[in-house]
C-alpha positions in Angstrom: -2.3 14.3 13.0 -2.9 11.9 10.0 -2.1 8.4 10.0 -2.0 6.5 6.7 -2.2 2.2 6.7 -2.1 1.0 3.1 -3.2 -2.5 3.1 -2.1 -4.7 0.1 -2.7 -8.8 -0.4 -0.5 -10.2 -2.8 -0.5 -13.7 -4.9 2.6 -15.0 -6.1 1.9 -17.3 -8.6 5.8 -18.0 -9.0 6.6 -18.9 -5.4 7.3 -22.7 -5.0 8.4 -22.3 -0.8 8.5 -19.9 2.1 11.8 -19.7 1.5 11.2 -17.9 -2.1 8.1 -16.0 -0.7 10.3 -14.3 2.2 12.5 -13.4 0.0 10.6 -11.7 -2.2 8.7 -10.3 0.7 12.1 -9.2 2.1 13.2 -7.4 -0.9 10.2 -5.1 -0.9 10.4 -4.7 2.8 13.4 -3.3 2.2 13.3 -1.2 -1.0 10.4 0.4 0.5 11.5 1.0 3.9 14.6 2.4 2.4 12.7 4.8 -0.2 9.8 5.6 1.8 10.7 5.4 5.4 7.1 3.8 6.5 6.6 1.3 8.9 6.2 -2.3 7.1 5.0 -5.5 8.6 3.4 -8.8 6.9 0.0 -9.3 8.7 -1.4 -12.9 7.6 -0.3 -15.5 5.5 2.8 -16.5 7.2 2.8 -20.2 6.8 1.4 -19.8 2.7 3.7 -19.9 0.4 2.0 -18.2 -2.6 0.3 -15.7 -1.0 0.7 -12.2 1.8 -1.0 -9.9 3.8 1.2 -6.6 4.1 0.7 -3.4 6.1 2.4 -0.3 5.4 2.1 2.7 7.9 3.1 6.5 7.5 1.6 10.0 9.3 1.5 13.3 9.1 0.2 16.4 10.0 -1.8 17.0 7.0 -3.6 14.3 4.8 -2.2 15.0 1.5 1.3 14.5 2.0 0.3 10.7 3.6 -2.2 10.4 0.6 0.2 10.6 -2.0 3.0 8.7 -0.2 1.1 5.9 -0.1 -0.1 6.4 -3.5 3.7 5.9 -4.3 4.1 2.7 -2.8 0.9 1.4 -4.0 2.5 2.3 -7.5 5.6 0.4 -6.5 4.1 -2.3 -5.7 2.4 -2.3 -8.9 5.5 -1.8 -11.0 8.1 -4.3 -9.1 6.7 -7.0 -7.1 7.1 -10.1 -8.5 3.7 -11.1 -8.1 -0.3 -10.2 -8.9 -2.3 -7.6 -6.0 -5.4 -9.0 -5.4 -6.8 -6.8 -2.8 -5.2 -3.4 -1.9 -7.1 -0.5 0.7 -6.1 3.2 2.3 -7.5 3.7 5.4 -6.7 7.3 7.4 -6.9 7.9 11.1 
């Protein structure tokens, strides 16, 4: 058994409350939870209000199939977020 944790700190350098953060927050949450079916959580950076921690988790029997998922959402991230990665990391168990 694999088990995949992408780890991904964002900056939003567009977010002027919580309130706007956790929404954006919310809306990938969802869009990937709903495209990917991975576990999601945000990890640090609750009370900051232009910045996140997220964790997304997936597994598998073999590594590739995990591997490439999260490569997927990595991309994802990349392409929609409103808002600039500064730190991102795969980690397999």
């Amino acid at each position: 058994m694999v088990i995949g944790f992408l780890f991904l700190e964002i900056y939003f350098p567009y977010s002027h409350s919580l309130k706007e953060k956790r929404k954006i927050v919310k809306s990938f949450k969802d869009r990937i939870k709903n495209k990917f079916n991975v576990a999601f959580a945000e990890l640090d950076y609750h009370d900051k209000w232009q910045r996140t921690r997220i964790g997304v988790v997936t597994l598998n029997t073999h590594k590739k199939p995990v591997e490439s998922l999260l490569n997927k959402i990595m991309a994802e991230a990349e392409d929609n977020i409103d808002g600039e990665i500064i730190d991102s990391q795969i980690h397999y168990f």
